[in-house]
C-alpha positions as CSV (number, residue, x, y, z in Angstrom):
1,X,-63.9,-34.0,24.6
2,X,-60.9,-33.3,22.7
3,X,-61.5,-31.8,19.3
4,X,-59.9,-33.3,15.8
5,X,-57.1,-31.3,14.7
6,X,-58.3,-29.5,11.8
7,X,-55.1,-29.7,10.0
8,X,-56.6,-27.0,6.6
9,X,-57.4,-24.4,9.5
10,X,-54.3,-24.8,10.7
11,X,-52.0,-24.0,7.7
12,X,-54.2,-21.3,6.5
13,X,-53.9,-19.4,9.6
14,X,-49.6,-19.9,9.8
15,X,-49.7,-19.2,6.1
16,X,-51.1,-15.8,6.6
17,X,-48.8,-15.1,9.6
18,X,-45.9,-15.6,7.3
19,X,-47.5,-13.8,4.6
20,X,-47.8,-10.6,7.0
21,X,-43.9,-11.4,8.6
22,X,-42.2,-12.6,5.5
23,X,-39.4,-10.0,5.2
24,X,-37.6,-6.7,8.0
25,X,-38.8,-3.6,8.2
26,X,-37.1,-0.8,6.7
27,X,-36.2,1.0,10.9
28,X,-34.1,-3.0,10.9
29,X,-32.5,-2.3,7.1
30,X,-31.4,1.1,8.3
31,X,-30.1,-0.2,11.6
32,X,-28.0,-2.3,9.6
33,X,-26.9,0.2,7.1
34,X,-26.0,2.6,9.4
35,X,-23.6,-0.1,11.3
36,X,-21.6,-0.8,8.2
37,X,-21.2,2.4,7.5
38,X,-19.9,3.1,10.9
39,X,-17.4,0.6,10.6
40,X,-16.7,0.9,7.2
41,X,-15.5,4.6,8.5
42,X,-13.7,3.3,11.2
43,X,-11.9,0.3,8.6
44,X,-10.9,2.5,5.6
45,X,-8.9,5.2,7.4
46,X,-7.0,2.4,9.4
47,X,-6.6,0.1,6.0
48,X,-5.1,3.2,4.1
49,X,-2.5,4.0,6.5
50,X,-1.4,0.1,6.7
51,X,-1.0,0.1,3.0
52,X,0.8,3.6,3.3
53,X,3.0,1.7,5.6
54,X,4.3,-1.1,3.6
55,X,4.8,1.1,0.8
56,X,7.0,2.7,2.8
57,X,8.8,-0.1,3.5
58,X,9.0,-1.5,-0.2
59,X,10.6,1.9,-0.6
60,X,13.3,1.7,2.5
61,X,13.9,-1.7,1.0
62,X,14.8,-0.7,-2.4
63,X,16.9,1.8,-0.8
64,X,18.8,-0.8,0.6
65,X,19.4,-2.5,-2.4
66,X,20.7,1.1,-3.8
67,X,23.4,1.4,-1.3
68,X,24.0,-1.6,-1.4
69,X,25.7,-1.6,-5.0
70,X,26.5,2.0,-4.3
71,X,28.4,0.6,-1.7
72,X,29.9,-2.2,-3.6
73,X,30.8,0.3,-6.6
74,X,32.9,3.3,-3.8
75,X,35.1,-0.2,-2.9
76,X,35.5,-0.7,-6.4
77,X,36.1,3.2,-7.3
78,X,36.6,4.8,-4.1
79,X,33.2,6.9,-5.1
80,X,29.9,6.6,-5.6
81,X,28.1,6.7,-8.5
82,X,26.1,9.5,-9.8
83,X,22.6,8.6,-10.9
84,X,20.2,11.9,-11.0
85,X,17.4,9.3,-11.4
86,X,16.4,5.6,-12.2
87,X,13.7,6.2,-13.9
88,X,12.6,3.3,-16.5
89,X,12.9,5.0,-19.7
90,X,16.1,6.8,-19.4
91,X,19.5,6.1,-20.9
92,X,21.4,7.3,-18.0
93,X,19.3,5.2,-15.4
94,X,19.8,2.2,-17.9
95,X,23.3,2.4,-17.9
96,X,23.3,3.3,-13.9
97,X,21.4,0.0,-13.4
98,X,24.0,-2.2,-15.6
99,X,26.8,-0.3,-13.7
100,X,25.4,-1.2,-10.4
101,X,24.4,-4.5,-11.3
102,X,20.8,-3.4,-10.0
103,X,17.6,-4.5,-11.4
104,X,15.6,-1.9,-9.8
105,X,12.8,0.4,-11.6
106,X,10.3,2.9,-10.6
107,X,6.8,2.0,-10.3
108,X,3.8,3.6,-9.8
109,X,4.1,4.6,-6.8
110,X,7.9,5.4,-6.0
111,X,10.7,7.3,-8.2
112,X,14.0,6.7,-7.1
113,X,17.2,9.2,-7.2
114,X,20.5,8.9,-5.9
115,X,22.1,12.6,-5.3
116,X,26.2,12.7,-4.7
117,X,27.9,15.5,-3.5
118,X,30.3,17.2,-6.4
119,X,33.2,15.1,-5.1
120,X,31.6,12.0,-4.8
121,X,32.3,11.4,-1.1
122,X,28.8,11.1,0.1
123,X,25.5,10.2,-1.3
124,X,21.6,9.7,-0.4
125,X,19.5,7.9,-1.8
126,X,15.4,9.2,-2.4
127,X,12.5,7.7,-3.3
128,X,9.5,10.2,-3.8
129,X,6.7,9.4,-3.7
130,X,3.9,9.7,-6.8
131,X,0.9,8.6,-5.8
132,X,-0.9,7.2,-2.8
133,X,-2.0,7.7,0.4
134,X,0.2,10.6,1.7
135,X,3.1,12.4,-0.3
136,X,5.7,12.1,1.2
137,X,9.9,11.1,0.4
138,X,11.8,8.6,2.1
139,X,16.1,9.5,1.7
140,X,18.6,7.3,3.0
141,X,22.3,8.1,3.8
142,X,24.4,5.8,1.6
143,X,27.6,5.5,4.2
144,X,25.4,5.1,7.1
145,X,22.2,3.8,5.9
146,X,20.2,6.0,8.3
147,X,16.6,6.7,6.8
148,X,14.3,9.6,7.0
């Protein structure tokens, strides 16, 4: 004979089970720790030296827009344009920028120079770096446009 389903037995007894398997066990919380941490060590490194990157390359950029008007200005003058540095606050890098017809200023990360040769026949273009990942400079040749 089949026996009534005693429905109050029933949910007691899967009641306590939950109430003895309700959350993980700390060996499963550290399991998981210690894979985030693993690939958090294995992301950061990897997402520094992308950002690094397109820093760099916001920098070689605004170099390009440098020679570009230094460019512009040698047709004009037959020489380049001495700026010792286009910092934001200075007269001289005020005046450099209106000359050039640049609207170019440092930032955080990035100071910009241009350095001509004492008769004004060649120039390069720098951008040192302040802050960030690495310090490092990028220069630029302003008659050839070659980057280091």
């Amino acid at each position: 004979m089949i026996q009534p389903l005693n429905i109050r037995k029933w949910i007691a007894r899967s009641s306590r089970a939950m109430t003895l398997r309700r959350g993980f066990s700390i060996i499963e919380l550290l399991v998981v720790v210690v894979v985030i941490a693993v690939l958090a060590a294995i992301a950061f490194p990897k997402y520094n030296k992308a950002v690094d990157e397109t820093h760099k390359r916001e920098a070689k950029t605004t170099l390009e827009i440098i020679r570009s008007a230094q460019q512009a200005y040698k047709i004009d003058t037959d020489e380049y344009y001495p700026v010792s540095s286009l910092a934001s606050n200075a007269t001289a890098a005020d005046e450099a920028r209106s000359v050039l017809n640049i609207d170019i200023y440092n930032n955080d990360d990035w100071e910009y120079s241009v350095g001509v040769n004492s008769d004004s026949s060649t120039a390069t273009a720098t951008a040192t770096r302040r802050r960030g990942y690495s310090r490092d400079n990028v220069s630029m040749d302003m008659a050839t446009g070659d980057s280091w």
